[in-house]
C-alpha positions as CSV (number, residue, x, y, z in Angstrom):
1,X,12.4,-6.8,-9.9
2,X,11.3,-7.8,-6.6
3,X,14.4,-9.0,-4.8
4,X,15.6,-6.2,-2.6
5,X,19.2,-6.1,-3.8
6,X,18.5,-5.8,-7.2
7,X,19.0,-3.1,-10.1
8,X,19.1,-2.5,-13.4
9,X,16.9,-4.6,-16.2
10,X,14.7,-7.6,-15.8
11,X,11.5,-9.4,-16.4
12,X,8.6,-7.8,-14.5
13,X,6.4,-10.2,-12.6
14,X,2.5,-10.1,-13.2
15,X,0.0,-10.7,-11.0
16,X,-2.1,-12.1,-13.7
17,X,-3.7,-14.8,-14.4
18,X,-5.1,-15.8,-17.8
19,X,-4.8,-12.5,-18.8
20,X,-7.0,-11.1,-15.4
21,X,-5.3,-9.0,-12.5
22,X,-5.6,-10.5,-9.4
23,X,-7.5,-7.7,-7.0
24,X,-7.9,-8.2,-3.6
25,X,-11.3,-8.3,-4.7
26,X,-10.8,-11.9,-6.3
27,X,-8.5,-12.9,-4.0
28,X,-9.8,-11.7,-0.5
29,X,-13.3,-10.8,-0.6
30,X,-14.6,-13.7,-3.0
31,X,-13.3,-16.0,-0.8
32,X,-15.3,-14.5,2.3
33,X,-18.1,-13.3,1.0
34,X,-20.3,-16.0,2.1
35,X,-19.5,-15.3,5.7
36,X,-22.6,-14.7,8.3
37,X,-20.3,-12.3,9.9
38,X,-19.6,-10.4,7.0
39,X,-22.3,-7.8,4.6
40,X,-20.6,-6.1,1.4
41,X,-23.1,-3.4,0.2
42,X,-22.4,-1.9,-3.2
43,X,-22.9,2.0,-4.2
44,X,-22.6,3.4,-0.7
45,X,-21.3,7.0,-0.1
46,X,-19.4,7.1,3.5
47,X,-21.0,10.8,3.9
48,X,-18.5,10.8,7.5
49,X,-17.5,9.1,10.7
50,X,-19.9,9.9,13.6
51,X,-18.3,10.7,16.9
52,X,-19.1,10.5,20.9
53,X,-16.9,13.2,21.9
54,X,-13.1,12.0,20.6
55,X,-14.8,8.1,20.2
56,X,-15.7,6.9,16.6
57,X,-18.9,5.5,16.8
58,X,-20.2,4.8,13.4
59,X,-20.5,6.0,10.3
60,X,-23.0,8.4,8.3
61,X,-23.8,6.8,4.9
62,X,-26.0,7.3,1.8
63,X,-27.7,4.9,-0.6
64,X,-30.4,4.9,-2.6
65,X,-31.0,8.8,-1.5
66,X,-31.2,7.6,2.0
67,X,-29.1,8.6,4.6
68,X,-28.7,6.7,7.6
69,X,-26.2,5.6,10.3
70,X,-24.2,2.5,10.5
71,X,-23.0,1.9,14.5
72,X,-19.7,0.1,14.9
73,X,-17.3,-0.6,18.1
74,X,-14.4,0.2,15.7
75,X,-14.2,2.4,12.4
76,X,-11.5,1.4,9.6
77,X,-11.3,4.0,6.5
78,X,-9.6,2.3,3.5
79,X,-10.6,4.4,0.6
80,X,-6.9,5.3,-0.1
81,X,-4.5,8.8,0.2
82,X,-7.2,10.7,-1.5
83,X,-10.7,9.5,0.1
84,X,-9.2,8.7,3.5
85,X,-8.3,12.2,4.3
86,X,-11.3,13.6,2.3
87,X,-13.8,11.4,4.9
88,X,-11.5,12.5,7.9
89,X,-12.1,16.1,7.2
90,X,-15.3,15.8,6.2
91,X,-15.6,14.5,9.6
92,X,-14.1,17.4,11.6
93,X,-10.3,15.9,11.9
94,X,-8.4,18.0,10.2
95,X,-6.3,21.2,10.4
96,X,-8.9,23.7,11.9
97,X,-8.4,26.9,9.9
98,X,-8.8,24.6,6.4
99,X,-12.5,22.9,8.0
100,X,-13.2,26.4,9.3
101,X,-13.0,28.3,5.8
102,X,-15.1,25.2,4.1
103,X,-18.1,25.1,7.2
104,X,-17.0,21.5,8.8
105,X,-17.4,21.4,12.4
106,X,-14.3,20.8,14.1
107,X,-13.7,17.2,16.0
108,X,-10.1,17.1,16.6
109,X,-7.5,19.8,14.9
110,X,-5.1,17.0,13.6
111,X,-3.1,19.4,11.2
112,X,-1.4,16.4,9.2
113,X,-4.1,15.3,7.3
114,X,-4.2,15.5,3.5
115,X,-0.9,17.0,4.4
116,X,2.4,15.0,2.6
117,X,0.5,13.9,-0.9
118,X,3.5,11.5,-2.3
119,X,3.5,10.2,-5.6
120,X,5.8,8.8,-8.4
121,X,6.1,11.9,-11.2
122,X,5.6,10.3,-14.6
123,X,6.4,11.0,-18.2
124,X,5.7,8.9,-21.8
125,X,8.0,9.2,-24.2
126,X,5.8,8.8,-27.5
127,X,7.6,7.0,-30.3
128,X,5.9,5.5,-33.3
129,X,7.0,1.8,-35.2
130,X,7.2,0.6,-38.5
131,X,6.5,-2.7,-36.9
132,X,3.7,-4.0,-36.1
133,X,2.9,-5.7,-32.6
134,X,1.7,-9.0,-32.4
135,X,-1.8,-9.5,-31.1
136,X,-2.2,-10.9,-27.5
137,X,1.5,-8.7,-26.6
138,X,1.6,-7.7,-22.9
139,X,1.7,-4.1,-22.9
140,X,4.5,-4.4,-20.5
141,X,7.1,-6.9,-20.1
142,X,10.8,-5.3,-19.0
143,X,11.6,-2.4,-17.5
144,X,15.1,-0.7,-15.6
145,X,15.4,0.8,-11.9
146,X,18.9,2.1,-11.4
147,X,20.2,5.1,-9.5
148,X,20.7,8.5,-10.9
149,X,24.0,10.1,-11.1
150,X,24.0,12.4,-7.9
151,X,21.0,10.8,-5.9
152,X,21.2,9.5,-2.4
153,X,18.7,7.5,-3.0
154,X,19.2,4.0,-4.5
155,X,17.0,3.1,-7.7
156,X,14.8,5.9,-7.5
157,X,14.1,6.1,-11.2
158,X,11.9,3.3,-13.1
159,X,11.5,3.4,-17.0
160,X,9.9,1.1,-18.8
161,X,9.6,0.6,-22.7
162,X,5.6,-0.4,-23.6
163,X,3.2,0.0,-25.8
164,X,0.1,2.0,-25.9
165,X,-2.6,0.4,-24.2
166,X,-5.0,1.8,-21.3
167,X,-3.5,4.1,-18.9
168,X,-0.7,4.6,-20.8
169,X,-2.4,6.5,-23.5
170,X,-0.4,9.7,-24.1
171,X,-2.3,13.0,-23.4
172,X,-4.2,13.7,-27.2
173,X,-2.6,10.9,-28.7
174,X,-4.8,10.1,-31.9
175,X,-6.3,6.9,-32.2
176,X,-7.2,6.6,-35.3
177,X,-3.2,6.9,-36.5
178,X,-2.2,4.0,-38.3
179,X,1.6,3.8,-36.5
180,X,2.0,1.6,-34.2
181,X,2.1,3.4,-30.8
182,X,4.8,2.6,-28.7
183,X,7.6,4.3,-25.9
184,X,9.6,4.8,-23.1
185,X,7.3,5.1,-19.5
186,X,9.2,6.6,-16.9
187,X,8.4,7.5,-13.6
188,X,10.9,9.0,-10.0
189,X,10.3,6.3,-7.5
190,X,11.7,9.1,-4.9
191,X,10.3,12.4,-5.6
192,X,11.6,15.2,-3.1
193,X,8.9,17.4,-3.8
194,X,5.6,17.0,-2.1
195,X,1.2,18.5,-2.4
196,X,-1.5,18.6,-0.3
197,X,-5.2,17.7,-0.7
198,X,-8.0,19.9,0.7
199,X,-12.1,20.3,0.7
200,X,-13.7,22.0,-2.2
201,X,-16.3,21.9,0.1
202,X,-18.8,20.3,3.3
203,X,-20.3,18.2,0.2
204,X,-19.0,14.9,0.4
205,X,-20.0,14.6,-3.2
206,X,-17.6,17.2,-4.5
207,X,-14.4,16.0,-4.7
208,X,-11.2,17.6,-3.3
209,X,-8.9,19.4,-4.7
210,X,-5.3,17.6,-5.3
211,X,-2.0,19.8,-5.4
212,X,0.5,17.2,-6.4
213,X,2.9,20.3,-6.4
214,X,5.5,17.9,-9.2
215,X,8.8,19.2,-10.0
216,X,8.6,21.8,-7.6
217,X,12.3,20.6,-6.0
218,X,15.0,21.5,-8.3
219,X,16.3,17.7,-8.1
220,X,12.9,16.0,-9.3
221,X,13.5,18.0,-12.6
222,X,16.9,17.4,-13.0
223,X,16.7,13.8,-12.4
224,X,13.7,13.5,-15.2
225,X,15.4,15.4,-17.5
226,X,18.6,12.9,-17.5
227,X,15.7,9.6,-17.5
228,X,14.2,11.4,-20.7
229,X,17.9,11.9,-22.0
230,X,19.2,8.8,-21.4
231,X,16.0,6.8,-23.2
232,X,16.3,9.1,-26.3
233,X,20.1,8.2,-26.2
234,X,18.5,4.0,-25.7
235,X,16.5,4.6,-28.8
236,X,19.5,5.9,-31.3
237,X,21.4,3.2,-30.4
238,X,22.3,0.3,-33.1
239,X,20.9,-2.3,-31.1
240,X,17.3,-0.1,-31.8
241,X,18.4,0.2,-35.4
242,X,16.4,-3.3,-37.1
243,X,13.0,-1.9,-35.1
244,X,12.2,1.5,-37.4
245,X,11.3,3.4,-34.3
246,X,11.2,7.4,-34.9
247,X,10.4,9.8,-31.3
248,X,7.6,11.8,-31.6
249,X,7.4,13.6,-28.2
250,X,9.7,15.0,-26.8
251,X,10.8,16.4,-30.2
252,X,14.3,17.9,-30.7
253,X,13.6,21.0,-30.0
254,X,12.1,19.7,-26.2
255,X,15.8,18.1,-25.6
256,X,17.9,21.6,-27.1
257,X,17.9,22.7,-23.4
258,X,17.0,22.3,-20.1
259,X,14.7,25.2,-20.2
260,X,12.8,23.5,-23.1
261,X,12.8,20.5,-21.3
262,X,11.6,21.5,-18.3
263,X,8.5,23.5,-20.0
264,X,7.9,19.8,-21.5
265,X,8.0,18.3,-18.5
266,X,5.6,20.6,-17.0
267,X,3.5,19.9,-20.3
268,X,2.9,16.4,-19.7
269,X,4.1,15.3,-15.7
270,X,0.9,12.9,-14.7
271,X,0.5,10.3,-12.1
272,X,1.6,7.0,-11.9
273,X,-1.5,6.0,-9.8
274,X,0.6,5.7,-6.5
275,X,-1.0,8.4,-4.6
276,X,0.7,8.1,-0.8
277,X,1.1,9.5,2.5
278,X,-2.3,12.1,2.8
279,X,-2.5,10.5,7.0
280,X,1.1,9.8,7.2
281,X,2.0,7.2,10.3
282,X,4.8,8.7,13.3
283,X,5.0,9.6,16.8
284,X,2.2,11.4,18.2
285,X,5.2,13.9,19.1
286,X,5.1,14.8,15.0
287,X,2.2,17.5,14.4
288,X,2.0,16.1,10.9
289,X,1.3,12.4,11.9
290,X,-2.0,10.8,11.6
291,X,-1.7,7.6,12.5
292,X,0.6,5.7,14.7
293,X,2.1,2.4,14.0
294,X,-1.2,0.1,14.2
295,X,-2.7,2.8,12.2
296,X,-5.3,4.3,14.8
297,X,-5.6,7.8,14.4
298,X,-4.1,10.2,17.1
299,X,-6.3,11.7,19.1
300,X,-9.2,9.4,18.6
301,X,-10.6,6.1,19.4
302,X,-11.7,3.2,17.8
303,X,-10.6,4.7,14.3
304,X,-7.8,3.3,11.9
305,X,-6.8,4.0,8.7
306,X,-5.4,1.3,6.6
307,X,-4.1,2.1,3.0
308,X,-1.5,3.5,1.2
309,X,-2.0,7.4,2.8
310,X,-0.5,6.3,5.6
311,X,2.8,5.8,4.2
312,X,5.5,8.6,5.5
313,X,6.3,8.1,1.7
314,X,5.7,6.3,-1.2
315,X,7.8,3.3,-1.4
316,X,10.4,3.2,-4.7
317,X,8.2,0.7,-6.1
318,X,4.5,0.4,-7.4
319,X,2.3,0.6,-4.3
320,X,0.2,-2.8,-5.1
321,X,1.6,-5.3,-3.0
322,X,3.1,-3.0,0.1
323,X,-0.7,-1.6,0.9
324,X,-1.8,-5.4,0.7
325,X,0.9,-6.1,3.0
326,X,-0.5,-3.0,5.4
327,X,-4.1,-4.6,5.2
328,X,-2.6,-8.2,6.3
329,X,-0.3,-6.3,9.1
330,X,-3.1,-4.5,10.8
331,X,-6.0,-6.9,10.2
332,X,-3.8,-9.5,12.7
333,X,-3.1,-6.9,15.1
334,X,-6.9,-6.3,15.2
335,X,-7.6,-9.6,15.5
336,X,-5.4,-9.9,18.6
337,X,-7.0,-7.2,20.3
């Protein structure tokens, strides 16, 4: 799964350990946190950055119900593709008709931002099983990228037969059902069409609003609809035929058509978690660009962002490791500087 030539089925690698996800968190911060040099404070709100004229100079903040002012030579926003942009408008960078209809003074008309929201499209395939899964089963353990028929773009679907645990619960699904929960996870890795996140409002409290805009390119449909085909056609095949697995959702009716199949699709399209490309890196000669290469914001100094919104697009892959490989990237180029 992680070699860049490969396709098709195999083993997925875990970063676990005894069970436990390795976060940066355990692996990064809790091996600095006793530095002098460094002061992690929990359950503070970034309110927004505070500016000398197109300089970042520190950052507004709230805690406890106070609000105060943290000064810094430099400013690095890491809350991801949906609180990165949200803070950076909040902050007056932004397109300037968008912070004018929501009351945010503008700093710097920088139209790109929360512009290009990327994500990976994804469906579950409910099925239920007569048998039962063993206690301690990973939820995952194998899963298929391949390259659908007509697509330029190579393995830009990922499906993946699980069962039901955490954030794969199925919209309504009923707990209390005594089947054993189990399906097909599948998700575009290279979705064509794109959304947009905006303000609600000044209140950094309120969050945005997200327009994912799924399935609004023909091809993202079409591409789903043969995923969803292709696993019902995985299920009914003999080598399926020992297991006693019966689909639930989509239903036969769902897979009569296209039309019927796209209305499901519309039913139950969510996100894979890999939210991307809300301060998108590029020349400062693209209007939509955010950030260029070493991830400093165009148009202002002493700010970076570093996370997955600034992406052009979400990588054909889960999003875990790449951001981490961002952080590493830009941390040595700041320590250089």
């Amino acid at each position: 799964m992680n070699h860049p030539e490969s396709t098709g089925v195999g083993y997925y690698a875990l970063n676990r350990v005894d069970g436990i996800r390795m976060s940066t968190a355990l692996t990064y911060l809790q091996m600095a946190r006793h530095r002098l040099n460094l002061t992690i404070r929990a359950d503070v709100l970034a309110r927004r950055v505070l500016f000398d004229g197109v300089r970042s100079v520190g950052v507004e903040v709230e805690s406890g119900g106070e609000v105060f002012a943290i000064d810094a030579d430099e400013v690095v926003l890491s809350g991801g593709a949906i609180n990165s942009p949200q803070l950076l408008m909040l902050s007056g960078v932004g397109q300037r008709e968008h912070l004018a209809e929501v009351g945010v003074p503008l700093t710097l008309h920088l139209p790109g931002v929360g512009q290009n929201l990327r994500d990976h499209p994804a469906v579950f395939m409910l099925y239920e099983s007569a048998e039962p899964i063993p206690p301690g089963s990973p939820a995952l353990q194998i899963g298929m990228r391949y390259t659908t028929p007509g697509s330029e773009f190579r393995n830009d679907m990922q499906m993946r037969p699980l069962h039901v645990r955490t954030e794969h619960m199925p919209i309504n699904f009923d707990l209390t059902s005594d089947i054993t929960p189990t399906g097909f996870s599948i998700a575009l890795q290279k979705a064509l069409s794109s959304g947009e996140l905006r303000l609600n409002s000044s209140d950094p409290h309120q969050q945005p609003y997200l327009n994912y805009r799924y399935l609004t390119h023909p091809f993202d449909g079409e591409r789903l609809r043969g995923a969803i085909r292709l696993c019902a056609e995985l299920a009914e095949s003999s080598a399926f035929a020992d297991v006693g697995i019966a689909r639930i959702s989509p239903n036969d009716d769902d897979l009569k058509s296209d039309d019927a199949l796209d209305r499901w699709l519309l039913d139950n399209v969510l996100t894979q978690h890999h939210s991307s490309g809300t301060c998108k890196m590029g020349p400062a000669s693209d209007e939509m660009a955010v950030v260029d290469q070493y991830g400093r914001v165009h148009g202002i100094d002493g700010l970076r962002v570093v996370d997955a919104s600034i992406m052009p697009d979400v990588i054909r892959a889960n999003t875990n490791v790449t951001t981490i490989m961002i952080a590493e990237r830009i941390s040595d180029w700041m320590g250089q500087s």
